[in-house]
N, C-alpha and C positions, 0 to 999 in steps of 0.2 A: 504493500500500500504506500510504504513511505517513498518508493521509486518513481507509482503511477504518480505521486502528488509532486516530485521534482520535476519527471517530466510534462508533467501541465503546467508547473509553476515556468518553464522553460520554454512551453510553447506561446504562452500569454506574453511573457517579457518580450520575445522575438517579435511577436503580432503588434504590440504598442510598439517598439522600437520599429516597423513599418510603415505603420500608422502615422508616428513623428515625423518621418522620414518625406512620407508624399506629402502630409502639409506644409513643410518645410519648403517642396519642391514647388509648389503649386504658389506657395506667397511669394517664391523669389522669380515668378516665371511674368512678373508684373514688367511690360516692355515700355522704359522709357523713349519719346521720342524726342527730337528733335525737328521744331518745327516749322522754325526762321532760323535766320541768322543775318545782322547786320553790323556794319563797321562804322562807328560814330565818336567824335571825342565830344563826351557825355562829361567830360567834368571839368572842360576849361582849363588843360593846359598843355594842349597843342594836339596833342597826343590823341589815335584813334585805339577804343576800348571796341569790344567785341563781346555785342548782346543775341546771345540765343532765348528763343523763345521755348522753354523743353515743357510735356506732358507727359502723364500714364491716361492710356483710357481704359474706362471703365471693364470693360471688357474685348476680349478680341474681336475688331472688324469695327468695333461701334466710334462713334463721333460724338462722343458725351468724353471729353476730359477730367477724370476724376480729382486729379491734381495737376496745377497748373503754376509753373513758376521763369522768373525772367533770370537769368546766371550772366553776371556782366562781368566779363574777365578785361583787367588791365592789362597794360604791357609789362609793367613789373611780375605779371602772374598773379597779382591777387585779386579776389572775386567777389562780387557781391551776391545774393538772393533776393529777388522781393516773393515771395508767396504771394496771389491770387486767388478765388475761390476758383473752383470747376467751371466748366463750362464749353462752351462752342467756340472753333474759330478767333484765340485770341490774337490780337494785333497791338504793337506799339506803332506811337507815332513820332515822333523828335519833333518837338515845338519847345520855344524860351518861354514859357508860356508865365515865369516869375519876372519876368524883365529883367536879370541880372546877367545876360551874356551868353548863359549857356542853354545849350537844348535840355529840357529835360524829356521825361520818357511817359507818355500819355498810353495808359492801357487800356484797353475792352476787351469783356470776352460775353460773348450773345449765351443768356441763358436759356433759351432753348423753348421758353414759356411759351403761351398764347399772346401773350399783350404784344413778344417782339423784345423784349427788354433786353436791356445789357446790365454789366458790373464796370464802374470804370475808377481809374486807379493814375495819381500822377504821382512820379515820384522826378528827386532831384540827386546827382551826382557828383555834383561843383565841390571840387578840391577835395573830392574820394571821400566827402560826408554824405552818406546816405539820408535821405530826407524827406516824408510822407509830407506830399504839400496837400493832403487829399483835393475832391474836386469841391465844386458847388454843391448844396441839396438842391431836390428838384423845389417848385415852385410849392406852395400853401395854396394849395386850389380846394375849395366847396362848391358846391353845387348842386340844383335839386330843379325837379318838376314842379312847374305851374298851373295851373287852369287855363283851360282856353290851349292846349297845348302848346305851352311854352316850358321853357327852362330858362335859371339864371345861374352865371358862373362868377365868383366870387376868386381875386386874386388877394391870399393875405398880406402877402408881401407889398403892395402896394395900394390898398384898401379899395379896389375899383372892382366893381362887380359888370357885367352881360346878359341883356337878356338874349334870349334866342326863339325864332318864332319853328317851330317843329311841326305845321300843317301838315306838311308834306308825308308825315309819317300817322298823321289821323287813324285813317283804317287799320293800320298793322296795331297799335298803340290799342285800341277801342278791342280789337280780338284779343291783345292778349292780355285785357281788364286791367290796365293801369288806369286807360279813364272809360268813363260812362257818360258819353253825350257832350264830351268836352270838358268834365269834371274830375280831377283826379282823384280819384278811388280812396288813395291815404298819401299821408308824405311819404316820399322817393326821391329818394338821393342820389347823383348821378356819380358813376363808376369814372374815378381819377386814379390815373396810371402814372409812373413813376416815369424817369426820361425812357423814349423810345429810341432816341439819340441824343450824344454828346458829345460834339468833333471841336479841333482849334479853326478858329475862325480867326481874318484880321479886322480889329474893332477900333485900334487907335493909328492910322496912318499905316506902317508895316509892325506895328507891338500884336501880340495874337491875346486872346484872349476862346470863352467856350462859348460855344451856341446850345440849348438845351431844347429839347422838342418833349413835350408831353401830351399824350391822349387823352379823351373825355369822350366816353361813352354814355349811352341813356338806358334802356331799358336790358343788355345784355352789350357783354364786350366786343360783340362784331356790331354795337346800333352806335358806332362813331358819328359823335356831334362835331367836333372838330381838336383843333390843336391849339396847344399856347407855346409859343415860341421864348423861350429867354435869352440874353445877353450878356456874361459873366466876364470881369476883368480884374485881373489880381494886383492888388494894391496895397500897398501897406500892410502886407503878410495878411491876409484875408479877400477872400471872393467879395465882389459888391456886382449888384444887379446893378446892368446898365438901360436896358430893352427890355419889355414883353409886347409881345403881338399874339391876337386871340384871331383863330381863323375857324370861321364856321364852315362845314363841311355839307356838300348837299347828297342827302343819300345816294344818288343816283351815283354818285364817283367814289362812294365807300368803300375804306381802304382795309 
């Protein structure tokens, strides 16, 4: 008995020690890629540094980036990281976007969502100090349904509200009981999306600053009312709004 019990005791150790073995294999079989690579002198002193854009995806074949990070190696050989969240398709852009000289490193990567969104990420490199200059928030928008089919959209940031006249969507509105005879049914609040875009734009002569684009939907996130545009420029170590623009959408070119 004490033989059968060593060798069970002997075949269980070998079976775990297999068992370790393929998990072992299986988490190291995670294929980083490489996904850019560009030559920029990113910190202002003369010198071009050398930024790859690397990923893992989530799984093989798929285009979902589970990890996602920027590796900016100097000439000297030392390196930076910025980590990123996950996501789609990330891109840097080189814009001065602090006004002190140097490009720094503007990132996106498209979440993959409905709404269209992205993550966006500025960082700075000026004399090999790494420096999260983040971006803008998006705008403070409110918004809600009226009677008579209308909507108003409210910008906090600037205390100026919109109305919007929404006849046009009467019938589909009246089916799907939001209102009854031109009365709306209860308060509804209209769906405000986060930026759909946020690129460098130039906003003071050749100085770049960010252009930001946000959606506003009505009764469901494909019933697009329109966009509010903003205009961010960095000053004095902080974003300041320069511009919004509010563009009514006509269903018929719904995006």
């Amino acid at each position: 008995m004490k033989k059968e019990a060593l060798y069970a005791f002997i075949a269980i150790f070998f079976m775990s020690m297999s068992v370790i073995t393929v998990a072992s294999a299986v988490q190291n079989t995670e294929e980083t890629m490489m996904l850019s690579k560009d030559v920029k002198d990113v910190t202002g002193d003369g010198m071009k540094e050398t930024i790859f854009v690397m990923g893992i995806p989530f799984d093989e074949g798929s285009n979902f980036l589970k990890k996602i990070w920027i590796k900016i190696v100097a000439p000297n050989k030392e390196s930076y990281t910025i980590p990123v969240e996950g996501g789609y398709e990330p891109k840097v852009t080189y814009r001065d976007l602090n006004h002190d000289g140097v490009k720094d490193l503007f990132i996106s990567v498209a979440t993959g969502g409905s709404g269209g969104l992205s993550n966006y990420y500025l960082y700075t490199l000026k004399d090999y100090q790494l420096t999260n200059l983040t971006t803008p928030s998006p705008l403070t928008l409110t918004g809600q349904f009226l009677d008579n089919y209308k909507a108003t959209l409210r910008i906090e940031n600037i205390g100026k509200s919109y109305t919007f006249d929404l006849k046009n969507r009467a019938k589909e509105y009246e089916r799907l009981g939001l209102y009854q005879n031109g009365k709306l049914n209860e308060p509804t609040e209209l769906m405000i999306l986060s930026y759909g875009l946020l690129q460098p734009v130039r906003v003071k002569g050749n100085q770049y600053g960010l252009k930001g684009v946000q959606r506003f939907s009505g009764a469901y996130n494909a019933d697009t009312l329109g966009y509010v545009d903003s205009t961010w420029f960095y000053e004095d170590g902080k974003w300041k709004l320069i511009k919004t623009t509010v563009k009514q959408t006509d269903k018929r070119k719904r995006m």
